[in-house]
C-alpha positions in Angstrom: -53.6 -60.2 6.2 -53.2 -61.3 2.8 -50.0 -60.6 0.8 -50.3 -57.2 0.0 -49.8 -56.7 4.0 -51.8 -54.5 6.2 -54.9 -52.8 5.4 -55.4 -49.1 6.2 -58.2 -50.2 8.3 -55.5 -52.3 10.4 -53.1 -49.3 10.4 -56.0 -46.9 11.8 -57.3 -49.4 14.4 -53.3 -49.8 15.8 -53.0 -45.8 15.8 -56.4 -46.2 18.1 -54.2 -48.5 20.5 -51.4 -46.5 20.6 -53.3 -43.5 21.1 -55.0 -44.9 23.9 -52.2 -46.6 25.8 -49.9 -43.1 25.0 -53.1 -41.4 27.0 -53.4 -44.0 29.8 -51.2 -43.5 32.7 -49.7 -46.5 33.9 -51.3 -47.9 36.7 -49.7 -47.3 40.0 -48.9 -49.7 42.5 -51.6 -48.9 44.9 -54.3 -49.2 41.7 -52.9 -52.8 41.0 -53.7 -54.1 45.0 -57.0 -52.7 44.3 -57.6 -54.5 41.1 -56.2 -57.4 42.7 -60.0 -57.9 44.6 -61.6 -58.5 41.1 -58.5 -61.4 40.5 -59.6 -62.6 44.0 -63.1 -62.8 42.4 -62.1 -64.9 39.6 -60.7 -67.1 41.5 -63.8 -67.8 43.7 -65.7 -68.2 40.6 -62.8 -70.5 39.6 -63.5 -72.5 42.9 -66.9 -72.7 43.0 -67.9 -73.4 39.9 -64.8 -75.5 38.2 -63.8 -73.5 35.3 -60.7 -72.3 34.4 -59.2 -68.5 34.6 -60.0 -67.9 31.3 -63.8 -69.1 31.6 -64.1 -67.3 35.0 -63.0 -63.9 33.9 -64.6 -64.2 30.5 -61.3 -64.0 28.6 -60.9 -64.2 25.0 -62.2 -67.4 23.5 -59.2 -68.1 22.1 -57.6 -69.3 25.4 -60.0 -71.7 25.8 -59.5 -74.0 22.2 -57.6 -77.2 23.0 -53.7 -77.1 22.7 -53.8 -77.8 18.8 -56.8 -75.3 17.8 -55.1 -72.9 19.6 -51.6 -73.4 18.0 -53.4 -73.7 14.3 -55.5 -70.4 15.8 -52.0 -68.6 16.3 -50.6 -69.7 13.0 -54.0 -68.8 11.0 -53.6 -65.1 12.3 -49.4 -65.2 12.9 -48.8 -62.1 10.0 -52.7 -59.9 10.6 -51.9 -56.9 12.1 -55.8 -56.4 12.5 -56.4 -59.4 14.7 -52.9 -59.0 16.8 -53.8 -55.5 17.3 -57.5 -56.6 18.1 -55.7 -59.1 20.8 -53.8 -56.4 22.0 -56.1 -54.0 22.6 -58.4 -56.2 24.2 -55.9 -57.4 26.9 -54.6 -54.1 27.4 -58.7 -53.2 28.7 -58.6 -56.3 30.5 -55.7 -55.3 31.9 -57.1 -51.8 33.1 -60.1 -53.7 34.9 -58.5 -56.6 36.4 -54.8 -55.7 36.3 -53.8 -58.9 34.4 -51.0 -58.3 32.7 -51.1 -59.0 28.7 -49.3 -61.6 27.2 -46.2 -60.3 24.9 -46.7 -62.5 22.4 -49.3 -60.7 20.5 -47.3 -57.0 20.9 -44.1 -58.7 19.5 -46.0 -60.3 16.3 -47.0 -56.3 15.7 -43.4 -55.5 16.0 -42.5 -58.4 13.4 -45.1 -57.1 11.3 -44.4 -53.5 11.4 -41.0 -53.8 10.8 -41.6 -56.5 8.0 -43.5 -53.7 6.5 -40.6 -51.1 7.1 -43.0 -48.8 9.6 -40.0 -48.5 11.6 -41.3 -45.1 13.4 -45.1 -46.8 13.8 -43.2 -50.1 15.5 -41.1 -47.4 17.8 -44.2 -46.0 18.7 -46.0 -48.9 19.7 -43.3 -50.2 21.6 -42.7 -47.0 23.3 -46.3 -47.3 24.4 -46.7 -51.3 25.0 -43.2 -50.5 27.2 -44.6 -47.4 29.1 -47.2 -49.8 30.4 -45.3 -53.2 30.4 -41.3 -53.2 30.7 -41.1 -54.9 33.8 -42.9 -57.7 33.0 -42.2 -61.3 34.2 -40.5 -63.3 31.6 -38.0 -63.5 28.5 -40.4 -61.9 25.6 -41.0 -58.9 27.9 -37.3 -58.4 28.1 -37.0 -58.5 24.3 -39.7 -56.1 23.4 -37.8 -53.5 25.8 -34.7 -54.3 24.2 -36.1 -54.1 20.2 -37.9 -50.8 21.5 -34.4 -49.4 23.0 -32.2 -50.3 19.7 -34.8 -48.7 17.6 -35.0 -45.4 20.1 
C-alpha cells in the first residue's frame, strides 16, 4: 500500500470477499465432519511423505518461509489491504474445501486498515461477515474481532 493508502482496486477486490462470505452459508456441523476426511488426507500425505501441513495441503507459500522470512514477509505487507484481503480470501476457500479454519490475523490487519482509513461502515461489514463465518473460533484474536465488530454494530 503505499502512503496514499488503499487503491480502488483493493477496495473492489475486499467488496468481492465480503460479497462472497455475506452469500456463503456457514458451514454446518455435519459439513465440517465431512470435510474433516480431506484433513484426514493431509495428514496421510503428511505421514507418508514427511512434509509439513502446509506442504501437504498446498497451503500458501507463505507458511512455509523460515521463522524470519516469514516475520519480514508479515511486516513487508502489515498496512496492504490488497495482499491481506488476498490472504483472506484465499483461506476463507481453503476453508470451504478442507474446513480449516482461517487464521485471524490477516482479518484483523483489514480491520486496522479500514478503520485507519475511516471506512468505519466497510470494517462493520467485513467483520459482520468474517464473524458470520468465524466467532467461535479457538483463541484470543478471534475473541477480539467479535468484540471490535460488536462495539462498531
Amino acid at each position: 500500500m503505499s502512503e496514499k493508502g488503499a487503491s480502488e482496486v483493493d477496495y473492489d477486490a475486499l467488496l468481492v470477499l465480503i460479497d462472497c462470505m455475506e452469500q456463503t452459508p456457514p458451514l454446518s456441523r455435519e459439513e465440517m465432519v465431512e470435510l474433516s476426511a480431506s484433513q484426514h488426507a493431509v495428514v496421510e500425505r503428511m505421514l507418508a511423505t514427511g512434509q509439513t501441513w502446509n506442504q501437504a495441503s498446498s497451503g500458501p507459500a507463505i507458511l512455509s518461509l523460515n521463522e524470519g522470512e516469514f516475520l519480514d514477509h508479515l511486516k513487508a505487507i502489515d498496512n496492504n489491504l490488497g495482499e491481506q484481503t488476498a490472504i483472506v480470501a484465499a483461506a476463507f476457500a481453503r476453508y470451504l474445501h478442507l474446513g480449516e479454519v482461517p487464521a485471524p490475523y490477516y482479518p484483523w490487519r483489514i480491520a486496522i486498515i479500514l478503520r485507519r482509513e475511516k471506512k468505519l461502515e466497510l470494517e462493520k461489514r467485513f467483520l459482520a461477515a468474517w464473524c458470520e463465518h468465524f466467532a467461535g473460533g479457538n483463541g484470543t484474536r478471534y475473541g477480539q474481532l467479535v468484540d471490535r465488530y460488536r462495539k462498531l454494530a
